[in-house]
Structures are given as structure tokens and as C-alpha cells.
C-alpha positions in Angstrom: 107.3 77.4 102.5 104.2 80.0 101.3 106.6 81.9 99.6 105.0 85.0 97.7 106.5 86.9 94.5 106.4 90.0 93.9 107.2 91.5 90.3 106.2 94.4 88.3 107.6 92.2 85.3 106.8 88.6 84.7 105.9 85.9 82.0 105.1 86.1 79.3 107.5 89.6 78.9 110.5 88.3 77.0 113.3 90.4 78.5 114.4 92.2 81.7 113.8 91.9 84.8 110.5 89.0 83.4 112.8 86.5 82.8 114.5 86.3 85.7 111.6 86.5 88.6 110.0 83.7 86.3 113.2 81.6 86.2 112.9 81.9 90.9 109.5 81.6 91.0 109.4 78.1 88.7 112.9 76.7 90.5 111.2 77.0 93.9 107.7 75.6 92.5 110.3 72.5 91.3 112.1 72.2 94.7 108.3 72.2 96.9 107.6 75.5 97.9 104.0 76.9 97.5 104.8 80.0 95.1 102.1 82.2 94.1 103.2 85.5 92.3 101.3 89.1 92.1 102.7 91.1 88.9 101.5 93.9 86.6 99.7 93.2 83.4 102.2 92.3 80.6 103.8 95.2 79.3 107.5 95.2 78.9 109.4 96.1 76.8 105.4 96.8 75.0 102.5 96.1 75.8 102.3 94.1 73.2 99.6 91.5 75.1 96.4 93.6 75.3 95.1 95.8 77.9 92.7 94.9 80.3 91.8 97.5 82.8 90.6 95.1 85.9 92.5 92.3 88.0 92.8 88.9 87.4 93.9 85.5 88.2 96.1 82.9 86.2 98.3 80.2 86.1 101.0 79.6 84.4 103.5 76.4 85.4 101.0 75.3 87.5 101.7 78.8 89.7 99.2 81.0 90.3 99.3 84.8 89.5 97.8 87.9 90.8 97.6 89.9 87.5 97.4 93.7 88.6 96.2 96.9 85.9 98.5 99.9 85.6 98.3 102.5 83.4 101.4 102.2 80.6 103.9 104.6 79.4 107.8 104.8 79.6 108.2 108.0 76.5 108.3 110.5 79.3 108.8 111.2 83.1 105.9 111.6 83.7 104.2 108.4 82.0 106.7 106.9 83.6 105.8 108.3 87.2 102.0 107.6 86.0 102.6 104.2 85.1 104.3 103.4 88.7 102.1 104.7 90.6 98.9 103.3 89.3 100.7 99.9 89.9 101.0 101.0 93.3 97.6 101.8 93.5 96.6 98.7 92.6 98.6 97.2 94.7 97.4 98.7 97.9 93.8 97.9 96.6 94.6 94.3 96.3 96.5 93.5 99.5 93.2 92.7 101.3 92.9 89.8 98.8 96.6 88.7 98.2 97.0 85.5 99.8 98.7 85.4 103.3 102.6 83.8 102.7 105.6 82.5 104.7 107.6 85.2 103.2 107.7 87.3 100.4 110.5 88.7 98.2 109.7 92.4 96.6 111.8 92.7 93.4 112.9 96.3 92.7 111.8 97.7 90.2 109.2 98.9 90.9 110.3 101.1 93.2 107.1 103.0 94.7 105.4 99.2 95.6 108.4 99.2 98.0 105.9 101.2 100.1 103.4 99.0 99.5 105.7 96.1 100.8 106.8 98.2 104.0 102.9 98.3 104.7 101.8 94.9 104.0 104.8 93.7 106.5 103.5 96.1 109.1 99.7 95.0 108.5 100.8 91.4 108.5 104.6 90.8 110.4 105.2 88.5 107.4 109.1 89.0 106.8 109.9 89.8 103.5 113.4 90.7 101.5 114.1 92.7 98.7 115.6 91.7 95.8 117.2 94.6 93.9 117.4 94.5 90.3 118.2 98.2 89.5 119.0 100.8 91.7 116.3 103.1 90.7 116.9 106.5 92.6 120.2 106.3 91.3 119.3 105.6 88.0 116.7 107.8 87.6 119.1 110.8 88.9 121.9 109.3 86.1 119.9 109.0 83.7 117.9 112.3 83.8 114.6 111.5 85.1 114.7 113.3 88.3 116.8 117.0 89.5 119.5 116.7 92.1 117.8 118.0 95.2 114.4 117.9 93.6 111.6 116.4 95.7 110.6 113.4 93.9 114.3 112.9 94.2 114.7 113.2 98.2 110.8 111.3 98.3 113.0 108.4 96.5 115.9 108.6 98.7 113.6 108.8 102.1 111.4 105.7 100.6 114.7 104.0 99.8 116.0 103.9 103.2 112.9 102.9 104.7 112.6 99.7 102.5 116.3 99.1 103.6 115.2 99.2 107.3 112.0 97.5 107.2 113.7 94.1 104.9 114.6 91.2 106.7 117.3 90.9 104.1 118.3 92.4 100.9 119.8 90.1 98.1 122.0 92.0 95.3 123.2 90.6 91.8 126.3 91.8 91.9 129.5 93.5 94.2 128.8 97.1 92.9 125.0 96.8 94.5 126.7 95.4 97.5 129.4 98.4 97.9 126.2 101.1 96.5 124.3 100.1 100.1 127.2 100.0 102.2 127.7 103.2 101.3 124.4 104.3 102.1 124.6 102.9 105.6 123.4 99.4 105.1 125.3 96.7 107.6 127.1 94.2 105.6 125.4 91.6 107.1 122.0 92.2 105.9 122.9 92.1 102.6 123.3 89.0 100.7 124.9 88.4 96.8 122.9 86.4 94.7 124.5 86.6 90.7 121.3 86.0 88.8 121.0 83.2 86.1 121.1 82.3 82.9 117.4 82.5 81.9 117.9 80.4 78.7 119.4 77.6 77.9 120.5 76.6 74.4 118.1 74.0 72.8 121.4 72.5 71.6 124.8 72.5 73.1 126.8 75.6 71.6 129.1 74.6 68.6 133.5 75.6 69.4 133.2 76.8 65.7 130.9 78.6 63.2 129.1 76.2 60.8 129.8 78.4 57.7 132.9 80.5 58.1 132.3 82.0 54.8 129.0 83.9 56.3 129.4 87.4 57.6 129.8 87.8 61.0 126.7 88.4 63.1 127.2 90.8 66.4 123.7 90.8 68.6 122.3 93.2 70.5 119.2 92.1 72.4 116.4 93.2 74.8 115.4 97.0 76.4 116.6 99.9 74.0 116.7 102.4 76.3 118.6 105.6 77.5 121.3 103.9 80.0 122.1 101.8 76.9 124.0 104.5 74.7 123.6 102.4 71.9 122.9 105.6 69.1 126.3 106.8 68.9 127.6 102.8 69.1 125.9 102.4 66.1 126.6 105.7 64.3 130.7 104.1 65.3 129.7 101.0 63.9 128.2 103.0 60.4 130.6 105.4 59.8 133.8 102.4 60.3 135.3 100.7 57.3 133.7 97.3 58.3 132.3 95.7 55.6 128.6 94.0 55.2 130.8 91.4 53.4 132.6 91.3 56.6 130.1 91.8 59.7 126.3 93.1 60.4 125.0 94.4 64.0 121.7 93.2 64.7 119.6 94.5 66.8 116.5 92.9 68.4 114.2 94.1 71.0 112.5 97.9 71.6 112.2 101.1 74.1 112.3 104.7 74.4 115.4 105.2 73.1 115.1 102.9 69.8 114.0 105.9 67.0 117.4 107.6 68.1 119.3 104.5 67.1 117.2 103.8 64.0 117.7 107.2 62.8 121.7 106.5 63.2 121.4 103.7 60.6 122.7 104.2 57.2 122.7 101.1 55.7 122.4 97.7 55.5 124.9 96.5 57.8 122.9 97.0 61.0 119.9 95.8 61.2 117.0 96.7 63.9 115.3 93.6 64.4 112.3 94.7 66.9 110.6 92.7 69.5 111.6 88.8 67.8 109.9 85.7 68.6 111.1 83.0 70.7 112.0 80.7 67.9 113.6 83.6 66.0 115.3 84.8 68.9 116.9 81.2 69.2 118.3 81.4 65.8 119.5 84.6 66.2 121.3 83.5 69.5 122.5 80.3 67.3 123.8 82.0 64.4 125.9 85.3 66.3 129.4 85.3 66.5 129.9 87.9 69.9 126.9 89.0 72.1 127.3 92.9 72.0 126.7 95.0 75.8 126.5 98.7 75.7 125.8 100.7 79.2 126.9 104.5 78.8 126.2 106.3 82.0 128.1 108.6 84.7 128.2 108.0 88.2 126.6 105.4 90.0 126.0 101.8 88.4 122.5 100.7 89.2 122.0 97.9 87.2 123.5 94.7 85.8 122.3 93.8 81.8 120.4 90.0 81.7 122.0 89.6 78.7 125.3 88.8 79.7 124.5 85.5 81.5 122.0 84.2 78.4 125.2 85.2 76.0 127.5 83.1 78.2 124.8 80.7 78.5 125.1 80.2 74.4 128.6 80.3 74.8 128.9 83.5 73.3 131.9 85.5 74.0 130.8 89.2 74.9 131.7 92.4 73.5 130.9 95.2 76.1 131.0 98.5 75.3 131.0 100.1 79.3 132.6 101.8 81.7 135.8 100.1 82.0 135.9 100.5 85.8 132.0 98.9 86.2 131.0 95.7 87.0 129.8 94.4 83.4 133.5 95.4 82.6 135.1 93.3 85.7 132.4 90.0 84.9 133.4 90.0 81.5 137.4 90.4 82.1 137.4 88.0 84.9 135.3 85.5 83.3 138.1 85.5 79.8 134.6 85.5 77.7 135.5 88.7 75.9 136.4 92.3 75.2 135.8 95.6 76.7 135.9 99.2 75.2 135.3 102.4 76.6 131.6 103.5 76.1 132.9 106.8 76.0 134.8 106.4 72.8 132.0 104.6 70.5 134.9 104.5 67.6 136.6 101.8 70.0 133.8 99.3 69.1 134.2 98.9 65.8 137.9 99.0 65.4 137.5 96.2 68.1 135.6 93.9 65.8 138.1 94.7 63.2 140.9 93.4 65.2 138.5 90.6 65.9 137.7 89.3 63.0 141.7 88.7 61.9 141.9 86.5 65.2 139.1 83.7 65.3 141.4 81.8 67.8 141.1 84.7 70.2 137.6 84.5 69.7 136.9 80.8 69.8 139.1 81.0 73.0 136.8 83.5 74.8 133.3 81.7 73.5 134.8 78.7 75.3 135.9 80.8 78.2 132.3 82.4 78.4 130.3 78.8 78.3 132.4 77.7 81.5 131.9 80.6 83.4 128.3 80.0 82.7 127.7 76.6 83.7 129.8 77.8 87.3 128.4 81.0 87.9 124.9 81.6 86.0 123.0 77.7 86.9 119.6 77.8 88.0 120.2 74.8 90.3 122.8 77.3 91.9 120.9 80.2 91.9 117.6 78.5 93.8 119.8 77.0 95.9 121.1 79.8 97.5 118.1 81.7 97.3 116.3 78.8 99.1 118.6 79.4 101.9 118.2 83.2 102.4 115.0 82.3 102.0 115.3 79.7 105.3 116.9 82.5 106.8 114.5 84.9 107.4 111.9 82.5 109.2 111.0 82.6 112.5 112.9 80.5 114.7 115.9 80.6 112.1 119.3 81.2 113.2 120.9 80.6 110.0 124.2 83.0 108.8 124.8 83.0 105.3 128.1 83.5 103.2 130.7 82.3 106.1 128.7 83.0 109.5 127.7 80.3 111.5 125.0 77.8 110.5 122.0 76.7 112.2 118.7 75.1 112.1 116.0 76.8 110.8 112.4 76.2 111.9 109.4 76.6 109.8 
């Protein structure tokens, strides 16, 4: 199949949403499929890579990329709504030259270049299916960025719908996404579940124990430091506790918006912010940690599921999640036996957990074990472009193929 990519966020970008459309688009190069991608400039979580202000073509892993300009800034609303848009923009400016595919699969975010997917299926009665990664209406209504009622708010919800109708099918990471678009009058049947993957792998099989015990235990936080996050007043719990440096440090890598609210929460030399690592030194940190630390603090609606859990798992790291205990991070985590959860909305929780941690290493060597098996079932790539192959197969003319129980038949291509 022409299949066709598209992905505000793509390699090189480190973390997010990057990883993951990288980790599809390279599987379904591997299993034969002509894949060409069209993504923004590099920019997330900085734009750390240059700026160039004019399209341009690349490859990288023998794919080809449609490199498109946007204008970059996440401090504010509005820079974000700048940044968005000029990407859509582009977008529209570029479809006359964007090769003609098979299908295509539009990852969300972005959400405005939904519009520019509704069109280019309209110009072109290519099918094409989204692939949500956040929720974004709902998340930007959560997490402040739009008013109740307002009218970039109902603009959202109106584009929403209409990228629900015009997909051929809609593939979600988790159940919550599912049970989100049911609710919002999406049939059951369009929608398929996809749990993304694990988009490292360990350059060395995890160890079952710590090669110096003696060493003080290392809790990692990685990737976006944004709002949705919460991780200021996790980390003011963590200073103000009785844990010792002697006993345990939080380290911190990655950047965002929201990362000179926790820096100005540390106190001492027990956490330690990190910013945007390396590769290599992202590798040793992922090596050396004792529990992979998720924070989410947020009301409502859960719009999106943290990467990080399925590269933590993938190290065989046993998770520490500081959530809501009735969201889906929370569920993953307890149903998988790879670690702990505590109520985001008591950030004193978090470091009284590690306490009670750190006086039972069989607990925690049982959950890292517990973690790396529910990896290697659930977070595969061979899995994951597997199934994506076949919703893929789904969608083409002539198909009659029912996923996830329905009947099966023969696609055509």
C-alpha cells in the first residue's frame, strides 16, 4: 500500500507524540508498504534543531518526508493558537504537491490540520483514519486554554465532529478514548483500539536487581513538562518529605512551559532537573533508575495517555504514578502489577510512597518484573504494526474486513 503519514511531531523530536508516529511509519516501511510522511519542522519539546522558514524534503530510514514551516510557540494561548495554525497553513499550501497515497492516517494533535485532512479527502476520495493521540478540545478546556462556551471552544467542538464523520476509521490508544467518542455519538464500530508501543528498547536486557544497592535510589521523570503534568507541587511533596539524598533523588529530564514552576520548587540537591538529555545519556539514565515516576493532575475528562509508561515498562521499570486513581494510567499500571498509584491530588502521597518503598525491594523487584512482561505482551512493535496493518487493510476499497471480533474478509487492493 501508498500509505501516507501525517504528523505535526516526528524524528528527530525525542519525546511525545515523535516517537511514536516514527516507530508506525518505520514498521510499515519494514513489512513493504510505500510510507512517505509530511510533518512540521522539528520543534518539540524545543526547537532545538534550527529554523528554516521554507519547505523541504528528506529522508530519513530510507522514508521520505515532507518537512512543513510553522511558526513556534507553546508559552501562551495564543502562540500556541499561532503556532497551529501556521502549520495548517502550510499544510493547505502544500497539498497540491503531497504525493497522492492509498490511505493516509492524520495523527491528532494537531488538531486544526484535521481540516486540512477533511479537505484533502474531499479533493481526492482517498480514505484516511485518524489516529488520536490527545483529545485536544478536551484538553485544552481542562487545562485552561480555552472558556466553556467560548468560540474557539464550540469552533473545536464543531471541527471535531466533522473529522469524526469524514474518517473512515478512528484508532484510539486506550479504553478511556474509546468510551470519550462514544459519548460524543461516535458508533462503536468505527472506532478501533490500538495500545501504542514501546518506542525504545533496552540496548541490554533489564537486570532483576540493582548493580550497586549501596547507591541512592534514582526516581525518573522524563519527557514534556507541561501544565497537565502537575509535577510543581509533586516536587515541592518530594522537597519538603524526610527522604534523604543518602536515601533517594528525583530526576528530572526533558522541558516545557511548565518547567520554571517546578525548578522554582526545588530546594536542594535531591531533585535534580536534567533538561532536554541526549540519547546516550538518556539510556543511562533509563539504566540506572530504580521506578519510572508518571504524574497527570487534571479534572474532568482524560485526553491523553503519557509515552512514558510503555518505554518504563519496556526497561522493566516498575512505575510510580502519581494520577487520578479512577483514570486509565491508574487502571494500566494496577492491572499490569508494574507498580504503585497515589492520588495526584494529595502530592504528600508520593513521597511517603517511596518511603514505604524503599523498606520493600521485594515488592519492588516483583513489580519491575511484573512491568517487563506486560511490556513484551502489550507494548511490541511487531504487535502494534500488525494490527495497524490490518485497520489499515480495512479501509480500502473493495475491503470487507471487520476488526476486533466481526467477521473477516478479503481485502482488495
Amino acid at each position: 500500500m501508498r500509505v501516507q503519514i501525517w504528523s505535526y511531531n516526528y524524528d528527530p523530536e525525542p519525546t511525545g507524540i515523535g516517537p511514536v508516529s516514527t516507530t508506525l511509519a518505520r514498521a510499515l516501511h519494514e513489512r513493504g508498504h510505500d510510507v512517505h510522511v509530511v510533518a512540521a519542522f522539528p520543534h518539540y519539546p524545543a526547537p532545538v534543531w534550527g529554523k528554516r522558514r521554507l519547505p523541504y524534503r528528506e529522508r530519513r530510514d530510507s522514508i521520505e518526508v515532507l518537512r512543513l514551516p510553522l511558526w513556534v510557540g507553546r508559552a501562551t494561548a495564543a502562540q500556541r493558537y499561532r503556532q497551529e495554525l501556521t502549520f495548517l497553513a502550510a499544510q493547505f499550501a502544500a497539498l497540491p504537491a503531497m504525493r497522492r497515497a492509498d490511505v493516509s492516517v492524520v495523527v491528532s494533535p494537531s488538531f486544526p490540520a484535521l481540516l486540512a485532512a477533511i479537505v484533502a479527502h474531499r479533493l481526492r476520495r482517498a480514505p484516511w483514519i485518524l489516529w488520536l493521540q490527545d483529545i485536544l478540545p478536551d484538553g485544552a478546556f481542562t487545562t485552561g486554554f480555552v472558556d466553556e462556551g467560548g468560540a474557539v471552544l464550540v469552533a473545536s467542538r464543531r471541527l471535531e465532529s466533522a473529522a469524526y464523520r469524514s474518517a473512515a476509521l478512528i484508532v484510539v490508544p486506550s479504553q478511556a478514548f474509546r468510551h470519550n467518542l462514544r459519548g460524543k455519538g461516535v458508533a462503536d464500530d468505527k472506532i478501533r483500539l490500538i495500545e501504542n508501543p514501546a518506542t525504545r528498547q533496552p540496548r541490554r536486557p533489564p537486570d532483576d536487581a540493582d548493580s550497586n544497592p549501596s547507591k541512592p535510589w534514582s526516581v525518573l521523570a522524563m519527557g514534556n513538562i507541561g501544565h497537565s503534568q502537575g509535577l510543581a507541587p509533586l516536587v515541592e511533596a518530594f522537597e519538603a518529605s524526610e527522604l534523604s539524598r543518602d536515601d533517594v533523588r528525583l530526576r528530572i529530564t526533558g522541558v516545557g512551559v511548565a518547567a520554571s514552576d517546578v525548578e522554582a520548587r526545588v530546594r536542594s540537591d535531591r531533585v535534580q532537573m536534567l533538561g532536554l538529555v541526549s540519547d546516550d545519556e538518556l539510556e543511562a539514565e533509563l539504566r540506572d533508575a530504580n521506578i519510572g515516576f508518571v504524574s497527570q493532575h487534571y479534572a474532568g475528562t482524560e485526553f491523553n495517555i503519557p509515552s512514558k509508561i510503555t518505554n518504563f515498562m519496556a526497561y522493566g521499570l516498575p512505575i510510580l504514578a502519581a494520577v487520578n486513581p479512577g483514570s486509565e494510567v491508574a487502571r494500566i499500571v494496577e492491572q499490569s502489577g508494574g507498580g504503585w498509584v497515589v492520588d495526584s491530588s494529595r502530592p504528600e502521597l508520593f513521597p511517603l510512597k517511596i518511603a514505604k518503598l524503599l523498606a520493600r525491594p521485594a515488592e519492588v523487584l516483583q513489580c519491575r518484573r511484573a512491568a517487563a512482561r506486560y511490556a513484551a505482551t502489550h507494548f511490541t512493535v511487531p504487535t502494534f504494526a500488525e494490527r495497524f496493518e490490518t485497520v489499515l487493510r480495512e479501509v480500502m476499497p473493495g475491503s470487507v474486513v471487520r476488526a476486533e471480533g466481526g467477521v473477516r474478509g478479503r481485502a482488495t487492493f
